[in-house]
C-alpha positions as CSV (number, residue, x, y, z in Angstrom):
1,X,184.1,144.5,92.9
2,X,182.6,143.6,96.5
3,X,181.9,139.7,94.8
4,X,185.5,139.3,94.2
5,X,186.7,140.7,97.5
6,X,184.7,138.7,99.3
7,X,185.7,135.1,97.0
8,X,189.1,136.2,96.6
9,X,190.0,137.7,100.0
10,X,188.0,137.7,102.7
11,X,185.2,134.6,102.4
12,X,186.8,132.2,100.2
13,X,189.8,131.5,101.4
14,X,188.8,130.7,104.5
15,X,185.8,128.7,103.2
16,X,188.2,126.4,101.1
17,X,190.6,125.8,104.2
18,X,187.4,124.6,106.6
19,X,185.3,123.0,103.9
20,X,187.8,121.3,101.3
21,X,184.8,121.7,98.5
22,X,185.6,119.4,95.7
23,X,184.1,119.6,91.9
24,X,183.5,117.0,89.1
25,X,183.2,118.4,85.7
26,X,185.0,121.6,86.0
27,X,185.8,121.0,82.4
28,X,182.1,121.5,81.7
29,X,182.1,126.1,82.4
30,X,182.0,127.7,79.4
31,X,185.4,129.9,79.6
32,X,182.7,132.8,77.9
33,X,179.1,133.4,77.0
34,X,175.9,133.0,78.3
35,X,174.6,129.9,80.3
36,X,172.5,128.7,82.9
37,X,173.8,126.6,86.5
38,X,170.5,124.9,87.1
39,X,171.2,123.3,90.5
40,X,169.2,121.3,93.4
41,X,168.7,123.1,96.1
42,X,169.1,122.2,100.1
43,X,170.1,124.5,101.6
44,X,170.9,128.0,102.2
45,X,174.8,127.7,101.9
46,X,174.6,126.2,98.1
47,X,175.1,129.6,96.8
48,X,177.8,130.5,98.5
49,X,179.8,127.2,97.6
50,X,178.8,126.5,93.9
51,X,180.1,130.7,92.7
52,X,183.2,129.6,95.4
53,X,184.6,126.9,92.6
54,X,183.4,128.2,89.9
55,X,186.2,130.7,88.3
56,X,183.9,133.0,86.3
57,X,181.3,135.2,88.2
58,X,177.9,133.4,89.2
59,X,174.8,135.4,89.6
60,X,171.4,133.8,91.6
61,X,167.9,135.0,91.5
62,X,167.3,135.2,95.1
63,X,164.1,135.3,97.1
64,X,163.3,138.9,97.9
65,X,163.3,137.8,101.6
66,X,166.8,138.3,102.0
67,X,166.6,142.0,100.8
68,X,164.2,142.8,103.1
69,X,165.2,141.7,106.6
70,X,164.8,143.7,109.5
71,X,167.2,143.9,112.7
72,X,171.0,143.7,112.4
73,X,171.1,140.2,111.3
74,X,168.4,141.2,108.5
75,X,170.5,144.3,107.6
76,X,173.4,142.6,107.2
77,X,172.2,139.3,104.6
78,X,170.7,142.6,102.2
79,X,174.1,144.2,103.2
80,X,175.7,140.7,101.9
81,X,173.4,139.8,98.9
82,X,173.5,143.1,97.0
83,X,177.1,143.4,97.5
84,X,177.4,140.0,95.8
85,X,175.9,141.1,93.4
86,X,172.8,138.7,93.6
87,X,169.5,139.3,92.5
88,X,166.2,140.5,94.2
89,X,163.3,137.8,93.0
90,X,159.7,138.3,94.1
91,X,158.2,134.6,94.3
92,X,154.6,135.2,94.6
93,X,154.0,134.0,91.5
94,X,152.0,135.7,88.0
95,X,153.8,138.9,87.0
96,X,156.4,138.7,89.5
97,X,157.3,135.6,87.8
98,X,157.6,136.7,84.8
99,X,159.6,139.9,86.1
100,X,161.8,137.1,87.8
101,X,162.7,135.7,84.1
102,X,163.4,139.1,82.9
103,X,165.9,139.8,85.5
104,X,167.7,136.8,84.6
105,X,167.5,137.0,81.1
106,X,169.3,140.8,81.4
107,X,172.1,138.7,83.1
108,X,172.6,135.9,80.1
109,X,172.2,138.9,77.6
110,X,175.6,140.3,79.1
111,X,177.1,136.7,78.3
112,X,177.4,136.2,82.0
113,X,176.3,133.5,84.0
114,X,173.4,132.5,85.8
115,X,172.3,130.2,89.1
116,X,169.0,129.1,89.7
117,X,167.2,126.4,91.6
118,X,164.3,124.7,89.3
119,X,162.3,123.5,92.3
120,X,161.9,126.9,93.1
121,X,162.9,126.0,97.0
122,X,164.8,124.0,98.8
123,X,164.0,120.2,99.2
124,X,162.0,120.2,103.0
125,X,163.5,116.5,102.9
126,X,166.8,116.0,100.8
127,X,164.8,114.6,98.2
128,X,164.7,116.1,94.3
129,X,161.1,117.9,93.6
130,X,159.7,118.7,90.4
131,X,161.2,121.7,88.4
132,X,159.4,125.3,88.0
133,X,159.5,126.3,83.9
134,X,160.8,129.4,84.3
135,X,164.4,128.3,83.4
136,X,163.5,126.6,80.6
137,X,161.7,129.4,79.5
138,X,165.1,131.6,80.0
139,X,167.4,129.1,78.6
140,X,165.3,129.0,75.0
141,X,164.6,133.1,74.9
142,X,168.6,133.5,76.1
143,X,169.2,130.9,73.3
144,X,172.1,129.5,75.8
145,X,172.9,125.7,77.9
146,X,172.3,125.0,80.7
147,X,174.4,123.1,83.1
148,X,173.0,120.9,85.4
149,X,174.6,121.1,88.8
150,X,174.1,118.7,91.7
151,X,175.3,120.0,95.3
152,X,176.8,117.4,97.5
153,X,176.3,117.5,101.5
154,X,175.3,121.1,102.0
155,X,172.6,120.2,103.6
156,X,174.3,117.9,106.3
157,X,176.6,120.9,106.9
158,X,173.6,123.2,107.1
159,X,170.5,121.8,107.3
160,X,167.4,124.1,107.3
161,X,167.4,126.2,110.3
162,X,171.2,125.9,111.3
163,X,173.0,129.6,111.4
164,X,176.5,127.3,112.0
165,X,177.3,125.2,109.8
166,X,178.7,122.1,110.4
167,X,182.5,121.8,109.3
168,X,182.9,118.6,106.8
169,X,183.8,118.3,103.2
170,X,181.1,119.9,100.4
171,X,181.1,118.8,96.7
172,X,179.7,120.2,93.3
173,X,179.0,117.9,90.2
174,X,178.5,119.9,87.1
175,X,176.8,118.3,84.6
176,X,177.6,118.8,80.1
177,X,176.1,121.4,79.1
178,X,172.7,120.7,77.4
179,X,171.6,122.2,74.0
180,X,167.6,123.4,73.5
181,X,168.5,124.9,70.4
182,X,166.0,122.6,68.7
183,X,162.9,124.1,70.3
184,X,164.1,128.0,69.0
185,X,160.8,129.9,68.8
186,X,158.7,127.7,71.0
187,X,159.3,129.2,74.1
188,X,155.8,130.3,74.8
189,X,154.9,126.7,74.1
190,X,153.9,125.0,77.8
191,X,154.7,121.3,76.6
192,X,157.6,122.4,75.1
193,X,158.7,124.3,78.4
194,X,157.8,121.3,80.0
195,X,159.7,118.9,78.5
196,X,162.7,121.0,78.6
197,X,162.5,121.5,82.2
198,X,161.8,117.4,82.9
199,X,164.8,116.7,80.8
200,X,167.2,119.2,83.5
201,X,165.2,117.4,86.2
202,X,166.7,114.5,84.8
203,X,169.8,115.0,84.7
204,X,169.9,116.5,88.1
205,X,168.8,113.1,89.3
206,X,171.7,111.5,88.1
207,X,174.2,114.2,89.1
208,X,173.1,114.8,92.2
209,X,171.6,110.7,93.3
210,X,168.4,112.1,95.0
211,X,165.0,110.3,94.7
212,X,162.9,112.5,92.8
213,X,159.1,113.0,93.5
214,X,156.8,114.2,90.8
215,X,155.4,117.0,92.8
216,X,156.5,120.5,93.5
217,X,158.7,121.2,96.5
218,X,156.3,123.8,98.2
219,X,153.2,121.5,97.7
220,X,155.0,119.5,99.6
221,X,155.7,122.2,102.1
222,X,152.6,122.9,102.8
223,X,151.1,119.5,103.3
224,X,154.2,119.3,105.9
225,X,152.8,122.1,107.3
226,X,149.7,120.8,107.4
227,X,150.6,117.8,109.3
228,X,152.5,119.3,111.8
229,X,149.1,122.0,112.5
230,X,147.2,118.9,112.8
231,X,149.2,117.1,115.2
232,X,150.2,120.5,117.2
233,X,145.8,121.0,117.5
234,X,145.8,117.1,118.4
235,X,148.0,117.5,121.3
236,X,146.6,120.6,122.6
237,X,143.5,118.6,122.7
238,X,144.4,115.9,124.6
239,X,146.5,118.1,127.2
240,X,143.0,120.0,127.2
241,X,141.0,117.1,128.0
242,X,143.3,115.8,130.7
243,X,143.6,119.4,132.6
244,X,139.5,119.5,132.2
245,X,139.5,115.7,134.2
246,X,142.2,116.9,136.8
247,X,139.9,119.8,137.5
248,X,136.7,118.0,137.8
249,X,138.3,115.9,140.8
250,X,139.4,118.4,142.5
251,X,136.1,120.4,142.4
252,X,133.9,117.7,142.5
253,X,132.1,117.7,146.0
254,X,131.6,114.7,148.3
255,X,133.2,111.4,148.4
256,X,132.8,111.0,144.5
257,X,134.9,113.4,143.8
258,X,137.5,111.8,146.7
259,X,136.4,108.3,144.2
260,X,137.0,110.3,141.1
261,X,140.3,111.0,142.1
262,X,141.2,108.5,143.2
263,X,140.3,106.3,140.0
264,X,142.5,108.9,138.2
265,X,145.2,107.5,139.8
266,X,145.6,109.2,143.6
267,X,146.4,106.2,146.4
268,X,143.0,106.0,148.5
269,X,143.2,106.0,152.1
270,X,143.8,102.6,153.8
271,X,140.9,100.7,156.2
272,X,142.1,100.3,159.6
273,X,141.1,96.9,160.8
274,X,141.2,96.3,164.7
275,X,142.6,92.8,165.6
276,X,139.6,90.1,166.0
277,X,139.4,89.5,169.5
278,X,136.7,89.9,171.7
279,X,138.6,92.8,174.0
280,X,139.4,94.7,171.4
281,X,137.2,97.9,169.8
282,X,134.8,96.8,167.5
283,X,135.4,95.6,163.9
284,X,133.7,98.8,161.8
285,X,130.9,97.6,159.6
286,X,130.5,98.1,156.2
287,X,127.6,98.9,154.4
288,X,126.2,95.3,153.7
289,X,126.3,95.0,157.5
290,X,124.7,97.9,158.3
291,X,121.9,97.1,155.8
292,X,121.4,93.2,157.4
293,X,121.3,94.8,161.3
């Protein structure tokens, strides 16, 4: 009930009036049974704008972060998600992926449908990653098509990070609705799953326009990550290394450390020169004079 209040009444309406979403291949829903929106993913407001023009109900497997929060803003996403009717998906991999396919398999076995994001995470740079099995896997034991789905600008209205989005015009391609019925039975078979899942990939490419890069989207992550860690340690280093020279003028003793200093940079202190005449004070020696007298 809450899912229909909130599209109908409340969220939608004023979601269509800021955003203008527009879809391509409306034609392409099921009006009834089972299938699967297998879409690209960039960001967090796709599942709110793909179930916003879709006319039947649209239910995600969602990372169990968002039922967990903490604080009021924390409170309030679980608050959102479970009222939507969206579904708690532990990502850590092994039996809590599996457990993650059995929760969306309950969903297509009510004849309902189904969102999920193959890469398994949203794009870190707009660009289309290599898909997780897992909805292959669904689509063959649910016996049921899945739709390719390709969301358009969401994340130039809210990139990663943003809490407001930015108001300009989003856009949904939906895909035909591809038929796996030929691999029936081989859904334990990897290079079957495999294939299955390269073929959505595919497709999504063409929806959705992206470059595609044949790794997974949270390998990428993490070399990103990486990067950034090694850079961060870099620049600490260097600020460490100027702070350690700063401090070795300053507590240097004698005039080397006035030398050091000043070969860092300081302005040394001008020679005064008296005027050459033979009234005035004496001309101050330097040391090569010094030496010949």
């Amino acid at each position: 009930m809450f899912y229909w209040v909130l599209k109908t009444i409340i969220l939608g309406p004023i979601l269509r009036l800021l955003f203008r979403p527009w879809v391509e291949g409306e034609e392409n829903i099921p009006t009834e049974g089972a299938a699967v929106f297998a879409s690209n993913h960039l960001s967090f407001s796709d599942s709110i704008f793909l179930p916003l023009v879709v006319s039947r109900r649209v239910t995600f497997l969602a990372k169990s972060d968002y039922f967990t929060g903490r604080g009021v803003k924390g409170r309030a996403t679980a608050a959102f998600f479970k009222g939507a009717g969206q579904l708690s998906v532990d990502r850590s991999g092994g039996r809590a992926g599996q457990a993650a396919v059995n929760s969306g398999l309950k969903v297509l076995r009510r004849g309902e449908l189904l969102g999920i994001y193959p890469e398994g995470t949203r794009s870190p740079d707009g660009r289309l990653y290599r898909g997780r099995t897992g909805v292959a896997r669904m689509a063959l034991q649910a016996g049921c098509p899945v739709l390719p789905v390709a969301m358009i600008g969401t994340d130039k209205a809210q990139p990663s990070g943003k809490r407001v989005p930015k108001i300009m015009r989003i856009g949904v391609r939906i895909g035909k609705p591809l038929d796996f019925s030929r691999y029936e039975g081989m859904e334990d078979d990897r290079f079957v799953l495999r294939s299955v899942t390269d073929e959505i990939m595919y497709e999504l490419m063409l929806l959705s326009r992206q470059e595609y890069v044949d790794m997974y989207a949270t390998s990428m992550k993490n070399r990103l990550l990486a990067a950034a860690r090694a850079k961060a340690k870099e620049l600490q280093q260097e600020a460490a290394d100027k702070i350690e020279k700063i401090d070795k003028g300053i507590k240097g003793d004698g005039a080397s450390s006035v030398h050091d200093a000043a070969g860092e940079g300081l302005p040394a202190a001008p020679e005064v020169v008296a005027p050459d005449n033979e009234d005035g004070p004496a001309k101050p020696q330097d040391d090569d004079e010094r030496a010949a007298s």
